[in-house]
C-alpha positions, 0 to 999 in steps of 0.5 A: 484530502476532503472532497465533495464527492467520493467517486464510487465508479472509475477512477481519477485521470492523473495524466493527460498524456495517455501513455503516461497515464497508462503507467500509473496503473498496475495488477498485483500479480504484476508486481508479485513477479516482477520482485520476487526473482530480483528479491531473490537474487539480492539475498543470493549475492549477500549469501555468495558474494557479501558473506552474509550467513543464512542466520544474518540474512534471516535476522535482516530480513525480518528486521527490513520488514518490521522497518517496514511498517513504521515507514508505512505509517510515517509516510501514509501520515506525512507524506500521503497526506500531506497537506499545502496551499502549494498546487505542486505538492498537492498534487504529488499528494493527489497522485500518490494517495489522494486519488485513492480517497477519491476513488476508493473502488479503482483497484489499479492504483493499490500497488504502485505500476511497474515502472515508478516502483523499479524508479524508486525502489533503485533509489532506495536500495541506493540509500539502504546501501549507503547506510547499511553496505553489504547488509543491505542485502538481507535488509532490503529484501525484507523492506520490499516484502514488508511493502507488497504485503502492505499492498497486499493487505490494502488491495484484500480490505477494499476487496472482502471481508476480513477472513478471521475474527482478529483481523476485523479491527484492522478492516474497521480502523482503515474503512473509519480512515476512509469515511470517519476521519482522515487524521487516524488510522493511518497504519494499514498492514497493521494497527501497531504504530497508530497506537503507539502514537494515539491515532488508532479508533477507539473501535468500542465506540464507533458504530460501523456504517455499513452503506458506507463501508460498501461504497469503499469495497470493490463492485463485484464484477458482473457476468454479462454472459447471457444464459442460453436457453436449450 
């Protein structure tokens, strides 16, 4: 996904219809609140209704969120970026990823909007299920957390500095995605599946662009209030 321009105010209209286009944006909080109480409920029916021990539920929920990040890299590389002469598919990638190449600052479209995510998260508690039966219970949640904390880490890389030393080479493979090269650095909440497979920086020798990192972080939000003199 190349563009001419890199947009740095605004952010892409993905429909023409404005209530359509007002479901393709989303708050964190949002999402956060609307997940946990049915996340919760689903490990409560595994514990109460699927036999489910808290130890199994325990090991199916981290086993859902490492599950996580190799889906997270395999769709952010095949699926996000996908790329075909079809017009149809380019812009399910537009909608899905793309747009956030083009704008960079618009920060309502890093968690996928409320209604699309209830949509696809039935599906795919749905395919869990037919794979896994009862413990999907304990795998799903942990797949949606592993999700939110992926959204959550996005959201915090376009939003400030990194808060601890070890974090910065995550900050810096994800910021060379944006302006260096789009066929690396493909894993966001973590670095660990694009060195498994060769698409990871070599971060000792890439000198960061800093005017270039500004222009992907969120503009701070300006106080507009004037001040009053006594």
């Amino acid at each position: 996904m190349k563009f001419d321009k890199i947009n740095n105010k605004g952010q892409a209209r993905l429909f023409e219809n404005p209530y359509l286009e007002m479901l393709t944006k989303g708050h964190p909080a949002i999402i956060w609140g609307m997940y946990i109480p049915i996340l919760s409920y689903i490990v409560y029916l595994g514990y109460t209704n699927y036999n489910l021990s808290i130890q199994n539920l325990i090991l199916l929920f981290l086993g859902g969120m490492l599950f996580w990040t190799f889906f997270e890299y395999l769709a952010h590389r095949y699926l996000f970026h996908l790329i075909s002469e079809k017009p149809k598919l380019q812009r399910f990638a537009y909608i899905m990823h793309g747009n956030h190449h083009h704008y960079p600052r618009d920060r309502q479209r890093l968690f996928m909007p409320p209604v699309p995510s209830i949509i696809l998260a039935s599906v795919l508690f749905g395919l869990h299920y037919l794979f896994l039966g009862r413990y999907t219970f304990g795998f799903y949640p942990g797949f949606i957390i592993g999700y939110l904390l992926y959204a959550s880490m996005h959201y915090a890389i376009h939003a400030f500095a990194p808060p601890f030393k070890f974090m910065k080479p995550l900050w810096r493979n994800h910021h060379l995605h944006h302006y260096k090269d789009e066929e690396l650095g493909f894993g966001v909440s973590n670095t660990f599946w694009d060195r498994v497979f060769g698409t990871m920086f070599d971060l000792s020798k890439e000198k960061e662009d800093k005017e270039k990192v500004k222009e992907l972080m969120f503009e701070k939000k300006k106080n507009n209030k004037k001040r009053t003199q006594n």
